[in-house]
N, CA, C and O atoms as a CHARMM CRD file, in Angstrom:
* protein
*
  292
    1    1 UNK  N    -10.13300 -40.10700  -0.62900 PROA 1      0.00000
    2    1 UNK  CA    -9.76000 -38.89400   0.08800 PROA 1      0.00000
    3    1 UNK  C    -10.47400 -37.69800  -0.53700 PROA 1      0.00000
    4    1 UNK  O    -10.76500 -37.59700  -1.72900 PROA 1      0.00000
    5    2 UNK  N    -10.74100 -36.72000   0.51600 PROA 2      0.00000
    6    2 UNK  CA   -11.68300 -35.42000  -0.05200 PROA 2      0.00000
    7    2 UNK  C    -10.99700 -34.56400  -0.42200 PROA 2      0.00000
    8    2 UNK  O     -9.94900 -34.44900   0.21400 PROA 2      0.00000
    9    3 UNK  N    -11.20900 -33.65300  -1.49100 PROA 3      0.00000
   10    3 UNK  CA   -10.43700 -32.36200  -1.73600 PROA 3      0.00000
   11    3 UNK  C    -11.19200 -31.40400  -1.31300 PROA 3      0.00000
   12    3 UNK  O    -12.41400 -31.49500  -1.19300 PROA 3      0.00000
   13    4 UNK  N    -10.39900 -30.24300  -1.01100 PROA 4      0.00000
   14    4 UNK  CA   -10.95500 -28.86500  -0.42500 PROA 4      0.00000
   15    4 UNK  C    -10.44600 -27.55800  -1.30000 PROA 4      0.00000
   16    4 UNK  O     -9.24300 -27.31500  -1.39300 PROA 4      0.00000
   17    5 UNK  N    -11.09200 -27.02700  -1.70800 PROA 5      0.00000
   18    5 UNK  CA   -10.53000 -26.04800  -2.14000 PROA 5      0.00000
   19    5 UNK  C    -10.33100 -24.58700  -1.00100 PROA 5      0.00000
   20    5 UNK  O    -10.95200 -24.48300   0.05700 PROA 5      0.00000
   21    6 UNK  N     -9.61300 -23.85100  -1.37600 PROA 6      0.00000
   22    6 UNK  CA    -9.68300 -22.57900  -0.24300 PROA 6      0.00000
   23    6 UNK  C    -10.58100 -21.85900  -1.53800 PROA 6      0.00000
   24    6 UNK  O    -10.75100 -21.98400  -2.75100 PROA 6      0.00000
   25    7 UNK  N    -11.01000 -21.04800  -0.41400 PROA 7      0.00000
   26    7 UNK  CA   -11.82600 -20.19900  -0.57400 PROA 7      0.00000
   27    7 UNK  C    -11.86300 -18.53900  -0.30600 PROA 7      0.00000
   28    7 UNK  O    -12.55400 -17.67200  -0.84000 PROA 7      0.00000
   29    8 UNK  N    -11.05100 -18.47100   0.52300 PROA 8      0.00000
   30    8 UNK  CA   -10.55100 -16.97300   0.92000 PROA 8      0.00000
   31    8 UNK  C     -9.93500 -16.81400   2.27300 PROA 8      0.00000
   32    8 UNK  O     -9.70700 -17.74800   3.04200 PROA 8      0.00000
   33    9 UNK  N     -9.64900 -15.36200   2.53100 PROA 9      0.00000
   34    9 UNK  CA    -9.09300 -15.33400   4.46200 PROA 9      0.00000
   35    9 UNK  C     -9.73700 -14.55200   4.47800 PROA 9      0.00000
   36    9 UNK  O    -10.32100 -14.17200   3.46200 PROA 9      0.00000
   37   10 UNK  N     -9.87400 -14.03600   5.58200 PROA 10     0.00000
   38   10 UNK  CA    -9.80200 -12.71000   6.20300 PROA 10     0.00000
   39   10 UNK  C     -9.35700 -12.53800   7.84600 PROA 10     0.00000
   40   10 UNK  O     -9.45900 -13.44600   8.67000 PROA 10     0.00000
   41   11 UNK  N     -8.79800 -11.05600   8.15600 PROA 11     0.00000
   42   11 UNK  CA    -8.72600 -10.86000   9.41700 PROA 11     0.00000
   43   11 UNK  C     -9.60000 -10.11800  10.25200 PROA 11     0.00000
   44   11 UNK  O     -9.20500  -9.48100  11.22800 PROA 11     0.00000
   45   12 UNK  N    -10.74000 -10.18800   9.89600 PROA 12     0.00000
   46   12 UNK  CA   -12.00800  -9.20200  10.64400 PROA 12     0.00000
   47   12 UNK  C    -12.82700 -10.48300  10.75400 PROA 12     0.00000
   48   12 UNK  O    -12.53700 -11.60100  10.33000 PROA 12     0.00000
   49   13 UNK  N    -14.18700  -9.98200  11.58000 PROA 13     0.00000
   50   13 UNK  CA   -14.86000 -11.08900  11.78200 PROA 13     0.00000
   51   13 UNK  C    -16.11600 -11.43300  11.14100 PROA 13     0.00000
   52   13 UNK  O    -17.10600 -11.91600  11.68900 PROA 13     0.00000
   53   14 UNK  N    -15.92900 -11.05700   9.62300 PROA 14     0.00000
   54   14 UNK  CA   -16.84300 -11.30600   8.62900 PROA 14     0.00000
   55   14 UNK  C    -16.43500 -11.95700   7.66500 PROA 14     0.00000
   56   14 UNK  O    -15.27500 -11.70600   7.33700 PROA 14     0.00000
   57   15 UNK  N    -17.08900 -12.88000   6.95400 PROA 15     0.00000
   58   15 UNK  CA   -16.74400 -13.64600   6.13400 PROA 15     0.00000
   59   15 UNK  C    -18.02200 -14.96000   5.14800 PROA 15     0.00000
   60   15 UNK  O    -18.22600 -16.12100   5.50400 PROA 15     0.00000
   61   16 UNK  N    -18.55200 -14.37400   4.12600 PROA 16     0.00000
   62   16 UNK  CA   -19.82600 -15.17800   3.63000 PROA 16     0.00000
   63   16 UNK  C    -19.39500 -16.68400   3.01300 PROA 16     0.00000
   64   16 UNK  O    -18.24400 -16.73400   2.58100 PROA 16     0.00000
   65   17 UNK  N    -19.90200 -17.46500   2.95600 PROA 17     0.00000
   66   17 UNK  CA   -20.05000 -18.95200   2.75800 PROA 17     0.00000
   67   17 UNK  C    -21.58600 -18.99100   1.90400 PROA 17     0.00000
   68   17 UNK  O    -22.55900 -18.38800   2.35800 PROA 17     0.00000
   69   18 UNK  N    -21.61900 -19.38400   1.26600 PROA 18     0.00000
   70   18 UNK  CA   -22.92300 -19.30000   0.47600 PROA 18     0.00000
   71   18 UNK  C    -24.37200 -18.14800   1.53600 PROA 18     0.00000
   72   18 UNK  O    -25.51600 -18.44800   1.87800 PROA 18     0.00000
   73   19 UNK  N    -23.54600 -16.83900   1.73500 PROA 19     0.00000
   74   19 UNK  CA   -24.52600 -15.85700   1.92000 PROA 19     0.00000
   75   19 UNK  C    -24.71300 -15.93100   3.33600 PROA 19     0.00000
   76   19 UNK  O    -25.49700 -15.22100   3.96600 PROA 19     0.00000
   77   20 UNK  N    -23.93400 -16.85400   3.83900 PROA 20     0.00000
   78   20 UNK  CA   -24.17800 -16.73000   5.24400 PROA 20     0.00000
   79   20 UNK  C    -22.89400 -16.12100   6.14700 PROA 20     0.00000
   80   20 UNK  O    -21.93400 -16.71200   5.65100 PROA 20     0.00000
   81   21 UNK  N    -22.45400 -15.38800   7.04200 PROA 21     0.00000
   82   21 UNK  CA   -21.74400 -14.78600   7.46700 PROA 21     0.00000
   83   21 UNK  C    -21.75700 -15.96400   8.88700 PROA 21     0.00000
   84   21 UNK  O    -22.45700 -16.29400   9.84400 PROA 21     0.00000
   85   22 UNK  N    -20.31900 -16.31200   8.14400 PROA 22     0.00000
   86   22 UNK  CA   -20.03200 -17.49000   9.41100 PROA 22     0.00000
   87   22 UNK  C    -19.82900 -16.72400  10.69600 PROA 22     0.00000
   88   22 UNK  O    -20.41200 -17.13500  11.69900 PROA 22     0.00000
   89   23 UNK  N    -19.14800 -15.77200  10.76300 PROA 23     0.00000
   90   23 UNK  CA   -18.89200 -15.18800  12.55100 PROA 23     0.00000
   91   23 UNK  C    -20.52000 -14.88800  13.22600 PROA 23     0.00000
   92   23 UNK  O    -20.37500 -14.68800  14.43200 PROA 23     0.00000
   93   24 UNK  N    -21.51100 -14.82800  12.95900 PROA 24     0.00000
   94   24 UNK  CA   -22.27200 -14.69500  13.22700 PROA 24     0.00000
   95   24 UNK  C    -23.25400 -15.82200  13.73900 PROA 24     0.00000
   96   24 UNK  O    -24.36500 -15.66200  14.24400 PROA 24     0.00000
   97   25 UNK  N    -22.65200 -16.87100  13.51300 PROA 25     0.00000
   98   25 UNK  CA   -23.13800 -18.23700  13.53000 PROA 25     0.00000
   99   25 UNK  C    -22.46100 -18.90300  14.71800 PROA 25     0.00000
  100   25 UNK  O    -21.43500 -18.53700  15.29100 PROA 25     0.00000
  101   26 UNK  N    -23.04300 -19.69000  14.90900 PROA 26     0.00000
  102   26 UNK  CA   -22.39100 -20.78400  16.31900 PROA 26     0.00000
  103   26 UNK  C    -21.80900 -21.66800  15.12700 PROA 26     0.00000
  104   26 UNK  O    -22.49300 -22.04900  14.17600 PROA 26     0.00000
  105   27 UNK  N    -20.58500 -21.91700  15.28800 PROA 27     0.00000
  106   27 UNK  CA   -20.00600 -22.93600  14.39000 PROA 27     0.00000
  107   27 UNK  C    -20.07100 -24.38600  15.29300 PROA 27     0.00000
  108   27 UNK  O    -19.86700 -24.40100  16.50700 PROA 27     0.00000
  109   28 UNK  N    -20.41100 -25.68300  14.43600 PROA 28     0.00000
  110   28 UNK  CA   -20.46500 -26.40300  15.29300 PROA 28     0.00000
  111   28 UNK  C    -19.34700 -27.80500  14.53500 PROA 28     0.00000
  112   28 UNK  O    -19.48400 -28.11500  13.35100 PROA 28     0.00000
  113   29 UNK  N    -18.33700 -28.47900  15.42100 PROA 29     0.00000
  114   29 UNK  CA   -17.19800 -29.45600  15.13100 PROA 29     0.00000
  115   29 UNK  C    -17.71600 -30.70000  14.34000 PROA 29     0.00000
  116   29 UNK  O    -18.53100 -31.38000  14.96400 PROA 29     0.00000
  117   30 UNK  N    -17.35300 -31.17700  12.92000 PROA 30     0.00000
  118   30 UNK  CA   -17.71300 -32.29100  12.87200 PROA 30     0.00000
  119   30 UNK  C    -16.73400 -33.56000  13.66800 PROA 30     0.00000
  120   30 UNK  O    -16.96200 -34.76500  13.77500 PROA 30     0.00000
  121   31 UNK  N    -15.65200 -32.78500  14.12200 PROA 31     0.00000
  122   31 UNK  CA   -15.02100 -34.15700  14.75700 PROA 31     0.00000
  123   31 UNK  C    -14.03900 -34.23000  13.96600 PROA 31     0.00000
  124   31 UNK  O    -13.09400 -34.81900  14.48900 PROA 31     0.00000
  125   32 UNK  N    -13.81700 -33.82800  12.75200 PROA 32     0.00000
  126   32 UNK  CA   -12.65800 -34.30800  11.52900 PROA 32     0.00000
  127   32 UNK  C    -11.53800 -33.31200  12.30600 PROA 32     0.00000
  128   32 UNK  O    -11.60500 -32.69600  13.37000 PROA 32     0.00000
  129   33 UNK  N    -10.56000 -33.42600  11.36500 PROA 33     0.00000
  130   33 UNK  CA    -9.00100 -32.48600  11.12300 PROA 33     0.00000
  131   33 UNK  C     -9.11400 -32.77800   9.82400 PROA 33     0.00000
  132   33 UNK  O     -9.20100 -33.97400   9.54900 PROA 33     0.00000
  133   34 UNK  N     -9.13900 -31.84900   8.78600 PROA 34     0.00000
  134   34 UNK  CA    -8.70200 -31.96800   7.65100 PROA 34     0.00000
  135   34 UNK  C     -7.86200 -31.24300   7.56500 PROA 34     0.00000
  136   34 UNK  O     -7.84400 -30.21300   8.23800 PROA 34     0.00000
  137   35 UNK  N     -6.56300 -31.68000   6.39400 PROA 35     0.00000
  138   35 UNK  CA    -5.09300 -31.15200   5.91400 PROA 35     0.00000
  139   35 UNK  C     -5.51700 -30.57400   4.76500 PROA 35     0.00000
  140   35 UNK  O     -6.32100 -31.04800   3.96200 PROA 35     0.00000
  141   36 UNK  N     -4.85100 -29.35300   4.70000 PROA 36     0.00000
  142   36 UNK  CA    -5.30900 -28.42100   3.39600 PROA 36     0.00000
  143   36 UNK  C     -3.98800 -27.55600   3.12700 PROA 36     0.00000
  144   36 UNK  O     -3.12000 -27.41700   3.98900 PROA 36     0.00000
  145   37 UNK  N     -3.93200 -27.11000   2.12200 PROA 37     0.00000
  146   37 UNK  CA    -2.47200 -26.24400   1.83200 PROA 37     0.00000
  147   37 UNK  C     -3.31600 -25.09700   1.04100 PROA 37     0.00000
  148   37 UNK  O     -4.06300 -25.06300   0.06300 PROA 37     0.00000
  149   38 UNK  N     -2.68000 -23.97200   2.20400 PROA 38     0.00000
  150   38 UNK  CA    -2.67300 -22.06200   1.65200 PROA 38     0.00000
  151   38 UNK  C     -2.05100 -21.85800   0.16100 PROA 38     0.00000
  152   38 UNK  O     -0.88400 -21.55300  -0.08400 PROA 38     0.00000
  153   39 UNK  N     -3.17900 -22.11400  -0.85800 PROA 39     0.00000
  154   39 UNK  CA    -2.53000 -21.77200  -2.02600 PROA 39     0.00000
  155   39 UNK  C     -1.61700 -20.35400  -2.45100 PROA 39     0.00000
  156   39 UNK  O     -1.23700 -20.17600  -3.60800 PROA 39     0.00000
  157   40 UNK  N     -1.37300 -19.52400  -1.49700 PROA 40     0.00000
  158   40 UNK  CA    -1.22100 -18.09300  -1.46900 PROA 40     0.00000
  159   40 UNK  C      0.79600 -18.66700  -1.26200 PROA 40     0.00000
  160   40 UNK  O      1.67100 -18.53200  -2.11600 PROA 40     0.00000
  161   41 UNK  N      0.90300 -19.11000  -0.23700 PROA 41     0.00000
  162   41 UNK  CA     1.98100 -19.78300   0.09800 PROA 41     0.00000
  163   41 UNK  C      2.54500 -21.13000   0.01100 PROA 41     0.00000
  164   41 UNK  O      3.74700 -21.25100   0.24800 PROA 41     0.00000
  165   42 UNK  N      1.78900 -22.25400  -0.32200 PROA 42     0.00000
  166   42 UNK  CA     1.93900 -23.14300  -0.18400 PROA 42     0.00000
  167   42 UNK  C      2.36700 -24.21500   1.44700 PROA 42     0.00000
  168   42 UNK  O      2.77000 -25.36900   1.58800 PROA 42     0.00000
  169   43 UNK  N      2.06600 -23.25600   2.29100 PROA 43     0.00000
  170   43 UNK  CA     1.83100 -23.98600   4.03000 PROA 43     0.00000
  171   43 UNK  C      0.84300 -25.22200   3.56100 PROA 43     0.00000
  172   43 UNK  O      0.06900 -25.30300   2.60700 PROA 43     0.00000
  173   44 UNK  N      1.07700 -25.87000   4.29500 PROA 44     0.00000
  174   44 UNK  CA     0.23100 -27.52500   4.97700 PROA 44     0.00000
  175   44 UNK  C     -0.04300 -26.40300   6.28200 PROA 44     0.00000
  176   44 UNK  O      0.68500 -25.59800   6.86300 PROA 44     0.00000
  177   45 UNK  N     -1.79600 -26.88500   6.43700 PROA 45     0.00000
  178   45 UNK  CA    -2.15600 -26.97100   7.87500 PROA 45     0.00000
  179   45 UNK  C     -3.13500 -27.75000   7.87700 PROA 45     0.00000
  180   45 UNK  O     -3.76000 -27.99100   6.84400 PROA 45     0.00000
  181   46 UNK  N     -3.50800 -28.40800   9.33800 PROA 46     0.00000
  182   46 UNK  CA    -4.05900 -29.16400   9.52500 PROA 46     0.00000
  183   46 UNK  C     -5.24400 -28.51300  10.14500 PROA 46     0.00000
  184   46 UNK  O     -4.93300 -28.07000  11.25000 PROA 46     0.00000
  185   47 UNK  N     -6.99800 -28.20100   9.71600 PROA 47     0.00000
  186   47 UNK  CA    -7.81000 -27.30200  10.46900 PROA 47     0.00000
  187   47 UNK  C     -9.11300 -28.20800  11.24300 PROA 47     0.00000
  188   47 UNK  O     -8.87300 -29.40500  11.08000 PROA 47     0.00000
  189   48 UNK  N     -9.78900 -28.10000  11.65300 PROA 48     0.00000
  190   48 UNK  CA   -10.81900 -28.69400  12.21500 PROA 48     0.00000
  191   48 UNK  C    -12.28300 -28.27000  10.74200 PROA 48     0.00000
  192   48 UNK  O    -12.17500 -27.36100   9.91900 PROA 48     0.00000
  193   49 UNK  N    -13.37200 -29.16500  10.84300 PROA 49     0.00000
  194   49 UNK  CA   -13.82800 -29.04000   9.70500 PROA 49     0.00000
  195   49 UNK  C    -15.69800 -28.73300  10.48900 PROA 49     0.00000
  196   49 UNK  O    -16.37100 -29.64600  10.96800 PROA 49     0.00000
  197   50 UNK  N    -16.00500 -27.73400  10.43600 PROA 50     0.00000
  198   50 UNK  CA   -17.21300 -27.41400  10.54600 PROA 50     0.00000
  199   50 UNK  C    -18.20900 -27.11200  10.22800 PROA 50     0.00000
  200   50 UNK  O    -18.08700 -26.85200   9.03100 PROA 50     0.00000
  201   51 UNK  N    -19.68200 -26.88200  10.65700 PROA 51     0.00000
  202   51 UNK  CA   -20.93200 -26.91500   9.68000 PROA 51     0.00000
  203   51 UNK  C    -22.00600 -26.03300  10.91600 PROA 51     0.00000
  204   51 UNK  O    -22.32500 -26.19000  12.09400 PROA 51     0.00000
  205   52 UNK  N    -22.24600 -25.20600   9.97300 PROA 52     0.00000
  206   52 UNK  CA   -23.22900 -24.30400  10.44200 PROA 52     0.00000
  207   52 UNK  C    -24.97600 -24.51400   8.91400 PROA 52     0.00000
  208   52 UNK  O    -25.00200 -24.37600   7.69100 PROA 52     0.00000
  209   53 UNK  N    -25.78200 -24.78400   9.68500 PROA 53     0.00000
  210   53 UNK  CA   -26.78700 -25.51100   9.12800 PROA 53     0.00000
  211   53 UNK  C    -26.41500 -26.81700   8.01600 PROA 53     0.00000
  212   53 UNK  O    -26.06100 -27.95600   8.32200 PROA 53     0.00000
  213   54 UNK  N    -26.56200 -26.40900   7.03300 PROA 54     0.00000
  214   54 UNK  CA   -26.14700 -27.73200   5.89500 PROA 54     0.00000
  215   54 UNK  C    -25.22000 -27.19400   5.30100 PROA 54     0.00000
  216   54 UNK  O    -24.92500 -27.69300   4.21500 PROA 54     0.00000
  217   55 UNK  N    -24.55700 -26.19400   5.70100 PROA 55     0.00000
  218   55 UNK  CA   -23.01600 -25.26000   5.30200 PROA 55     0.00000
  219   55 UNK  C    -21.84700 -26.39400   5.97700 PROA 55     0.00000
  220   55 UNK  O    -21.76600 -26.61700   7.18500 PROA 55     0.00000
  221   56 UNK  N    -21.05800 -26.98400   5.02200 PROA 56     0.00000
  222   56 UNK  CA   -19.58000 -27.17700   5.95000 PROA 56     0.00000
  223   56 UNK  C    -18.76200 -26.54200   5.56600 PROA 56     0.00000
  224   56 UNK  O    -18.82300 -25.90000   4.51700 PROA 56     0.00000
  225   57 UNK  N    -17.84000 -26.57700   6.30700 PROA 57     0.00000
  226   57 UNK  CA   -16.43700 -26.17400   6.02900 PROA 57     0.00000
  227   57 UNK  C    -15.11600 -26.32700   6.92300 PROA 57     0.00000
  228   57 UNK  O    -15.09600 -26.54000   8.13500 PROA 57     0.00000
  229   58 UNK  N    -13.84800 -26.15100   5.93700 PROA 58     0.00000
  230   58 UNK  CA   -12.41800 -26.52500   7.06000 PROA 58     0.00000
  231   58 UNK  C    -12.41300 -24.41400   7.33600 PROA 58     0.00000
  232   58 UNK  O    -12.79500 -23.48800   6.62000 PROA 58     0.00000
  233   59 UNK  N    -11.83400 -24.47200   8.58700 PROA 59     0.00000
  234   59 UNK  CA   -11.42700 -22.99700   8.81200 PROA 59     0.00000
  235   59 UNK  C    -10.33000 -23.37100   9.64500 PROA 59     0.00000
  236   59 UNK  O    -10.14400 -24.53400  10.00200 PROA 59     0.00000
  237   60 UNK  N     -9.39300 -22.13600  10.05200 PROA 60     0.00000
  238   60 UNK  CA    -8.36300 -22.23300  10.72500 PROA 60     0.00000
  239   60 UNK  C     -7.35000 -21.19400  10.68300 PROA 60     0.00000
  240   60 UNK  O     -6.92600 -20.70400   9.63600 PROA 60     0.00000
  241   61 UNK  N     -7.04200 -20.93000  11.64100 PROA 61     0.00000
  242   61 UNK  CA    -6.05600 -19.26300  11.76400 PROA 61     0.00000
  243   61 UNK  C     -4.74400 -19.67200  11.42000 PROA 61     0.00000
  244   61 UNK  O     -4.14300 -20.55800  12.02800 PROA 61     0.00000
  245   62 UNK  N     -4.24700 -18.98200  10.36500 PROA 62     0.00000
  246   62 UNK  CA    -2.48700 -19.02400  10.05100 PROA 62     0.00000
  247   62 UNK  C     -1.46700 -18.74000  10.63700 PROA 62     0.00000
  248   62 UNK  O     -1.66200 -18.78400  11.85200 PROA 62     0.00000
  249   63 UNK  N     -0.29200 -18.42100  10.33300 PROA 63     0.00000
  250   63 UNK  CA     0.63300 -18.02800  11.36500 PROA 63     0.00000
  251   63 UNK  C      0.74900 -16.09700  11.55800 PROA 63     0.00000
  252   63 UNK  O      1.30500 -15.57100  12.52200 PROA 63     0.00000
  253   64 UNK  N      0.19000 -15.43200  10.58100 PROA 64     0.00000
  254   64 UNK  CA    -0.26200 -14.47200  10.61400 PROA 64     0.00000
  255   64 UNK  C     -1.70900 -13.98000  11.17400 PROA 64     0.00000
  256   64 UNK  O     -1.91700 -12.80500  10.86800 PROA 64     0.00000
  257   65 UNK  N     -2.52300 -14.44600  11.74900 PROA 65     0.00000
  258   65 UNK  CA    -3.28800 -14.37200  12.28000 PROA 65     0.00000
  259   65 UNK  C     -4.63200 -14.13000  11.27500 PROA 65     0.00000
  260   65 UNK  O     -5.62600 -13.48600  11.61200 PROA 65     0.00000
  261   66 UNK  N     -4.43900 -14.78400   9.97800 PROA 66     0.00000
  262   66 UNK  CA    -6.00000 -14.66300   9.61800 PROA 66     0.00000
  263   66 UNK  C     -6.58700 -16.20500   9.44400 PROA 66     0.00000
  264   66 UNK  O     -5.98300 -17.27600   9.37600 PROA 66     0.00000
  265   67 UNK  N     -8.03400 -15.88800   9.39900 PROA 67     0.00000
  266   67 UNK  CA    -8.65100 -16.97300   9.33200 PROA 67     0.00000
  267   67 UNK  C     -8.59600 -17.35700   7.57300 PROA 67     0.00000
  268   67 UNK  O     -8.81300 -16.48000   6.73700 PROA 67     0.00000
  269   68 UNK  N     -8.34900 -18.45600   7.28200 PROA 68     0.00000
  270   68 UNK  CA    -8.38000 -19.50100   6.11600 PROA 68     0.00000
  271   68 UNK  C     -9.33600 -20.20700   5.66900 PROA 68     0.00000
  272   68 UNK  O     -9.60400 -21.21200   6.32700 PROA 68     0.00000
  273   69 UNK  N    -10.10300 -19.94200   4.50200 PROA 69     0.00000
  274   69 UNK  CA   -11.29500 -20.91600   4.50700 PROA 69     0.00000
  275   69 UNK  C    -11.53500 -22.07900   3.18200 PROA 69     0.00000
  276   69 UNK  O    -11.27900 -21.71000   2.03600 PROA 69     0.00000
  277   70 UNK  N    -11.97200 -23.29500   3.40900 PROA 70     0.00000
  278   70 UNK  CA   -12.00800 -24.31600   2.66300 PROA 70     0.00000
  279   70 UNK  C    -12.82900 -24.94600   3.14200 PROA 70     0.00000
  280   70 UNK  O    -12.95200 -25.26200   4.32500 PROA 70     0.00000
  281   71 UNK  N    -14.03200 -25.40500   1.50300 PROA 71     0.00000
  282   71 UNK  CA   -14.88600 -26.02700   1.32900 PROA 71     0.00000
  283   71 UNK  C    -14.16100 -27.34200   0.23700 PROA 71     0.00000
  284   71 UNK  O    -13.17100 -27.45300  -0.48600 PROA 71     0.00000
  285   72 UNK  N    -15.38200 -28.21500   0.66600 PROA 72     0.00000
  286   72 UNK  CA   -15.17200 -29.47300  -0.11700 PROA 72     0.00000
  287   72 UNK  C    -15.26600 -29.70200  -1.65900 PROA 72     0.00000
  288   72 UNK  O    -16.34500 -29.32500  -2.11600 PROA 72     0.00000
  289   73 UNK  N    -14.60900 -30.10000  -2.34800 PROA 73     0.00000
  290   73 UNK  CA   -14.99800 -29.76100  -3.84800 PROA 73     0.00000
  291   73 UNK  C    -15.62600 -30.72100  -4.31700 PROA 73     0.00000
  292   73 UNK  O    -16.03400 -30.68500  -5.47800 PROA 73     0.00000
């Protein structure tokens, strides 16, 4: 099984990943759901896991409305 670490939120539509500003990008589905827990709170959510060039990542909006981000460790 893979671990993910989070990586940050935000609620605007900027956000860098190794220098790349994912909102700006066509994000594209690998097909997964990965389960990850909001170290801030400790929530379980379950996010979809995506990759913009050789960038992946899990993302996914909370119950507060920001986006959540986690890479693979």
């Amino acid at each position: 099984m893979k671990n993910y670490r989070f990586i940050g939120k935000t609620s605007k539509e900027s956000f860098l990943i190794k220098g790349i500003n994912v909102f700006s990008e066509k994000w594209k589905t690998t097909g997964e759901c990965i389960s990850v827990v909001n170290p801030q709170n400790g929530k379980n959510y379950t996010f979809s896991k995506y990759i913009i060039d050789d960038v992946e990542f899990v993302a996914g909006k909370d119950s507060y409305g920001y986006w959540l981000f986690f890479v693979e460790t």
